[in-house]
C-alpha positions in Angstrom: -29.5 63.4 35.7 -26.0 62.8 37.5 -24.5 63.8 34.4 -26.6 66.9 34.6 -25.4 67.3 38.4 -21.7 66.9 37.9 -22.0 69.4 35.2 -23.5 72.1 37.4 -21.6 71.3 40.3 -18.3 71.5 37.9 -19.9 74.7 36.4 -20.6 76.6 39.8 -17.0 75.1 41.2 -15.5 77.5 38.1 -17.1 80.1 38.9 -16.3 80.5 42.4 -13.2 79.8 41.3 -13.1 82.9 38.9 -14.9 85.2 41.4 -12.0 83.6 43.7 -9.3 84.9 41.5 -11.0 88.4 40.9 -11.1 89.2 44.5 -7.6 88.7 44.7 -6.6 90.6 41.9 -8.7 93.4 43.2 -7.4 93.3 46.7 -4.1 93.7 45.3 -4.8 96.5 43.2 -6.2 98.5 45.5 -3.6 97.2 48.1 -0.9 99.2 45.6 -2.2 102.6 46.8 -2.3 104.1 50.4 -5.7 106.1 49.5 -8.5 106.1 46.5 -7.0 107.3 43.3 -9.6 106.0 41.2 -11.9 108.6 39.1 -14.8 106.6 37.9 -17.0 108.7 34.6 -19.9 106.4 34.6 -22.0 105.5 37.7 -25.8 106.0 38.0 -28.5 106.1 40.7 -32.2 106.2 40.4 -33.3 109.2 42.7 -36.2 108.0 44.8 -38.5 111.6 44.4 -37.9 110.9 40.8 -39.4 106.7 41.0 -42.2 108.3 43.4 -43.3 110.5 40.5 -43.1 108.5 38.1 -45.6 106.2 40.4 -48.4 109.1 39.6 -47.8 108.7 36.2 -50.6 106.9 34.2 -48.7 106.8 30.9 -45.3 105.2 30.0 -42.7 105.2 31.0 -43.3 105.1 34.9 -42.8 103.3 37.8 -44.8 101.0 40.4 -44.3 98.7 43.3 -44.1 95.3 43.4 -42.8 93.1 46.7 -41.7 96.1 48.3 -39.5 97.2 45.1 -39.6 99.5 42.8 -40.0 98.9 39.1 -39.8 101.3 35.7 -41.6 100.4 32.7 -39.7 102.1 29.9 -41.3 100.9 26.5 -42.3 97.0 26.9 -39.1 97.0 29.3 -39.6 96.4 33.0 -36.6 96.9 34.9 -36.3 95.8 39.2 -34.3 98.8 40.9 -32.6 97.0 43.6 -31.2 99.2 46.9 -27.8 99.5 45.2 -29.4 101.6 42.4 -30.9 104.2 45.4 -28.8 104.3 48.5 -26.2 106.5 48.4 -24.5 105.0 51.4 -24.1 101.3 48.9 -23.0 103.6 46.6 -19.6 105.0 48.6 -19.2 101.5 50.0 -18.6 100.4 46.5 -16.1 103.0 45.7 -14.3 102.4 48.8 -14.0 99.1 48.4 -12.7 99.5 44.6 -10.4 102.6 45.5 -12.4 104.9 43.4 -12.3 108.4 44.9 -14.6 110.3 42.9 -17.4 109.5 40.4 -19.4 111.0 38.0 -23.0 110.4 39.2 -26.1 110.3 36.7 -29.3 108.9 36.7 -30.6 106.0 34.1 -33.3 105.3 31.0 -35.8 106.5 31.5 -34.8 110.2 31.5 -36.4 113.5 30.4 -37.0 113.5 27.2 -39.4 110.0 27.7 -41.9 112.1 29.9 -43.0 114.7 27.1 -44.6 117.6 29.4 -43.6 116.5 32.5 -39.8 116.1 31.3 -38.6 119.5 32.9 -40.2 117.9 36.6 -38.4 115.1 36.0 -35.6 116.5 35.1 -35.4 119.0 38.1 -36.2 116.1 40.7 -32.8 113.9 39.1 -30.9 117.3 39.6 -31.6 118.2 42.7 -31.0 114.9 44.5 -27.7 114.6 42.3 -27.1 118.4 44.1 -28.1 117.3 47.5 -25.2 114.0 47.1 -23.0 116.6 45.6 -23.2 118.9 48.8 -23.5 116.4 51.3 -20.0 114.6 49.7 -18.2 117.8 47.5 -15.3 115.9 47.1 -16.7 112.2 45.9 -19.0 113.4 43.3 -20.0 115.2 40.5 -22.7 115.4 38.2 -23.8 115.1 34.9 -27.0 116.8 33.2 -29.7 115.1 31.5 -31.7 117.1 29.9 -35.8 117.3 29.0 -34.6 117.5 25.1 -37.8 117.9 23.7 -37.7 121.4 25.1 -34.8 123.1 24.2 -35.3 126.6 25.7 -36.5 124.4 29.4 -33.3 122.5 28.6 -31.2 125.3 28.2 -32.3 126.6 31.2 -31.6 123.5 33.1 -28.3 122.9 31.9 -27.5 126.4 33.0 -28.6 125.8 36.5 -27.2 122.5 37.0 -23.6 123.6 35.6 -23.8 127.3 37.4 -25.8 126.1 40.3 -25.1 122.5 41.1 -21.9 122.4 40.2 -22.3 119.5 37.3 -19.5 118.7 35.2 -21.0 117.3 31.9 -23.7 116.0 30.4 -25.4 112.7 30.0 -26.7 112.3 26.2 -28.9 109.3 25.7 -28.6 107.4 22.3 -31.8 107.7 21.3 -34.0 110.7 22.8 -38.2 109.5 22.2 -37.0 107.5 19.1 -35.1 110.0 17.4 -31.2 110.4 17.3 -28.8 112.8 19.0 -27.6 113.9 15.2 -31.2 115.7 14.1 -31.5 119.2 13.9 -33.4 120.1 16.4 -30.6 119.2 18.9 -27.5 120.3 17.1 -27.7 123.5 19.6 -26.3 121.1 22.6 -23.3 119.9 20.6 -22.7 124.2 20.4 -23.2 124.7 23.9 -21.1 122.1 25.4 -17.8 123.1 22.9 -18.8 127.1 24.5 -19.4 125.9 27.7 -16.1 123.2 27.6 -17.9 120.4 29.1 -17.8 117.5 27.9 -21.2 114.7 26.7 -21.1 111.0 27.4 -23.3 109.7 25.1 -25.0 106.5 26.7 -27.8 103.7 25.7 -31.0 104.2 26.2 -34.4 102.1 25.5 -33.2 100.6 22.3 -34.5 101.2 18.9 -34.1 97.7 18.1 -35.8 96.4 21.0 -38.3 94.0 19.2 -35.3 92.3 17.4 -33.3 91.7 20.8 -35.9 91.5 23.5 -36.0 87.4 23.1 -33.1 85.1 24.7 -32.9 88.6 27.0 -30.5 90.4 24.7 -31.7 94.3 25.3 -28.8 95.0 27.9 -26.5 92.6 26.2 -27.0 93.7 22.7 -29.7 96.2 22.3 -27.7 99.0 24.3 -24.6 98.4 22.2 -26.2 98.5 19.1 -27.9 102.0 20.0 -25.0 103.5 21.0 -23.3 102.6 18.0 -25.6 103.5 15.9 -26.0 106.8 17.5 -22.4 107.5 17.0 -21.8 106.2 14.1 -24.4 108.5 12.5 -23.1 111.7 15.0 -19.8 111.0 12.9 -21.3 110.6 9.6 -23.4 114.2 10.1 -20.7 115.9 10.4 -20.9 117.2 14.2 -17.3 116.6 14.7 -16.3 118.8 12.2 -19.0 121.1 12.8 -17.7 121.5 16.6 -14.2 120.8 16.4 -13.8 121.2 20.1 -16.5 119.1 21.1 -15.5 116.5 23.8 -17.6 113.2 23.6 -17.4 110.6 25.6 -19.0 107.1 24.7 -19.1 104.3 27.4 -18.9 100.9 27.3 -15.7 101.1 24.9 -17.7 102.2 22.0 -20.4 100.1 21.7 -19.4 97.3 18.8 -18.1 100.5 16.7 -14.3 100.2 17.5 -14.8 96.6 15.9 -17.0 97.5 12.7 -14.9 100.9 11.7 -13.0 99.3 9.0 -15.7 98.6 7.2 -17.6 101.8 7.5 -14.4 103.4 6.3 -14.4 101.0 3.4 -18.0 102.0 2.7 -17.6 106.1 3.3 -13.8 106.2 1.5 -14.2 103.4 -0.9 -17.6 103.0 -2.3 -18.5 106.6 -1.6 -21.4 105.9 0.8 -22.8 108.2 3.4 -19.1 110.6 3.2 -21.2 113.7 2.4 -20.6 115.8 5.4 -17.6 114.1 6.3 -13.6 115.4 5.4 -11.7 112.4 6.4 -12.6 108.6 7.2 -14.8 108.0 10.1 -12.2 106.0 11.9 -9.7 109.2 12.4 -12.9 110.9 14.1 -13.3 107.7 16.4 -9.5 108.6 17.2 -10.5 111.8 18.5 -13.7 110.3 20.7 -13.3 109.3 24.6 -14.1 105.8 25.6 -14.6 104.5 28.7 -13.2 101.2 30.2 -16.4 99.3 30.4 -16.4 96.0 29.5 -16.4 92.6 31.4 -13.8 91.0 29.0 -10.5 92.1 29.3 -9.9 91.6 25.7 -12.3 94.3 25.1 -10.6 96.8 26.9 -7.2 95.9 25.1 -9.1 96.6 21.9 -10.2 100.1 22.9 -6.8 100.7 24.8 -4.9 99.6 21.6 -7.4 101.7 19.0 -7.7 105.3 21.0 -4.6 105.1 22.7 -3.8 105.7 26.5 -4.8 109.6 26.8 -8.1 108.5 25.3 -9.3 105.5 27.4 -11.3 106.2 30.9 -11.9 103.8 34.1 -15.6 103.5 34.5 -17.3 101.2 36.5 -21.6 101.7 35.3 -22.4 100.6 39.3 -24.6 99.4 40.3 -25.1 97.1 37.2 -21.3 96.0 37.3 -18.8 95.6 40.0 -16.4 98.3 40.1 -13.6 96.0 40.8 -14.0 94.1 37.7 -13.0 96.9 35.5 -10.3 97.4 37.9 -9.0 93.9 37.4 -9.6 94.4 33.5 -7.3 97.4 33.0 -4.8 95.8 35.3 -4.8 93.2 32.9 -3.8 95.5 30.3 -0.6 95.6 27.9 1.3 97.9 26.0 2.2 97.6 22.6 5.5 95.5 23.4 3.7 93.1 25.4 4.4 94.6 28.4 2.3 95.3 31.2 1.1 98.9 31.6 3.6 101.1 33.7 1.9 102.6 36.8 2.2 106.4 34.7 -0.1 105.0 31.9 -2.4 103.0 34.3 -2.3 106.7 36.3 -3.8 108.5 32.8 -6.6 105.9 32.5 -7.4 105.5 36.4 -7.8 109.4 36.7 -5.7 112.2 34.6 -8.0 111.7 32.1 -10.6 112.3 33.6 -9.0 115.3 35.3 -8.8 116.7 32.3 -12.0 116.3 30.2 -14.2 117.6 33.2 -11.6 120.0 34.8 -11.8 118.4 37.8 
């Protein structure tokens, strides 16, 4: 037992150690600039009208209360939403405290296309309240759309009303939308829109299609999300929507998923053995070139990998508050190298903090 003391006292004195360091690194950073400069491309909120409809609901996915908070069942998944994920007011705290000046606000899984007929309602309530932050703080926000896909003409409308109405600058594509994948026909009509309408899609994990292989050990946010995102790329590159929509912006958080790592060998498969390159003209990898990623990933390594595949025009600060701390992305990229070794120069650091994002939502 004393050995089992020492080693948790040992283990909690490292880690105040660590959180030590990572305050310092983030006071300094944000220390290097007289005002926020910071564009973050993921953040989400769960809009309270949206969690108080979803406590009517008798089916899954809905919500209910439980010690005065708010839970969503999603699947077999029960998620806590904490006052960080509602509160606005946490929300800019955050951002001013990480130097962020402007964020791309959506909401999280569950979204539309979960709540079959009722998907438009719940679609409208996320909007709106997005619209009413977007109004009450025009010059920290924007939004992103997501849509009740399994009603295209409802979602046509909506993304019409949120871009033309509300001002939205994108839209939110979930990996999986009711079990089936962004790349089936039925939704190839979004990837058309959003090249006419030059807005851009950040595709993002949803309830996982793996879940019964990673719900033990707690694995469905550590691996289950990663795995559906890469999946859901992987096979948006291998249909052919990139050369279908040439012009297509896509964004994928979390620095691809585990793709970025595993392209090799899916070139090897496609190029070599002549497996699944069908509706492809060139190896997958060169299309993963032309795909955004965000920065977020809690190991600094990560980002380096993403940073040194995509290249600096390519690679977005993100934060995906409330779940992580903004300033630990902020401490990752500032960790960041070129390809001589050196660390970043405050131009290339500029691009990834927020030109980029300047550009791919014409902010």
């Amino acid at each position: 037992m004393k050995d089992e003391k020492k080693q948790l006292d040992s283990n909690l004195a490292n880690r105040r150690e660590f959180l030590a360091g990572a305050s310092a690194v983030s006071a300094v950073a944000c220390a290097t600039t007289s005002a926020p400069f910071r564009i973050d491309v993921q953040s989400h909120m769960y809009p309270p009208p949206v969690l108080d409809f979803m406590a009517t609901l008798d089916s899954i996915p809905r919500s209910y209360k439980k010690n005065g908070s708010y839970y969503t069942i999603t699947g077999e998944w029960h998620r806590r939403v904490r006052k960080a994920h509602m509160d606005v007011d946490v929300k800019l705290a955050a951002m001013d405290e990480a130097g962020i000046a402007m964020t791309a606000l959506s909401i999280n899984d569950p979204g539309p296309e979960r709540f079959g007929a009722n998907g438009s309602k719940i679609a409208t309530l996320a909007h709106d309240f997005i619209g009413d932050v977007i109004k009450s703080h025009p010059n920290r926000f924007f939004g992103l759309a997501t849509l009740p896909l399994q009603d295209e003409e409802a979602s046509r409308t909506e993304l019409d009303r949120c871009v033309d109405n509300l001002g939205f600058r994108g839209i939110l594509l979930y990996s999986n939308l009711g079990r089936q994948f962004p790349d089936e026909p039925q939704f190839r009509w979004l990837f058309k829109r959003a090249e006419q309408m030059n807005i851009p899609i950040l595709l993002h994990p949803a309830y996982p299609m793996t879940y019964d292989a990673v719900k033990g050990y707690y694995m469905v946010a550590g691996l289950g999300l990663m795995f559906d995102t890469t999946i859901a790329l992987s096979r948006l590159i291998l249909a052919g929507i990139l050369d279908e929509f040439p012009r297509l912006k896509l964004l994928c958080p979390h620095v691809g998923g585990t793709l970025p790592y595993l392209i090799g060998r899916i070139d090897h498969q496609t190029q070599v053995l002549g497996r699944g390159a069908d509706k492809i003209s060139k190896p997958p990898s060169e299309y993963l070139r032309q795909i955004y990623l965000d920065a977020v990933s809690p190991i600094p390594l990560g980002v380096q990998y993403g940073l040194d595949f995509v290249g600096a025009d390519r690679l977005l600060y993100a934060s995906d508050h409330p779940w992580v701390d903004p300033n630990l992305i902020v401490n990752n990229i500032e960790a960041l190298h070129d390809a001589t070794g050196q660390p970043l120069d405050t131009a290339t650091k500029t691009k990834i903090y927020s030109d980029n994002a300047r550009k791919l939502f014409n902010l």
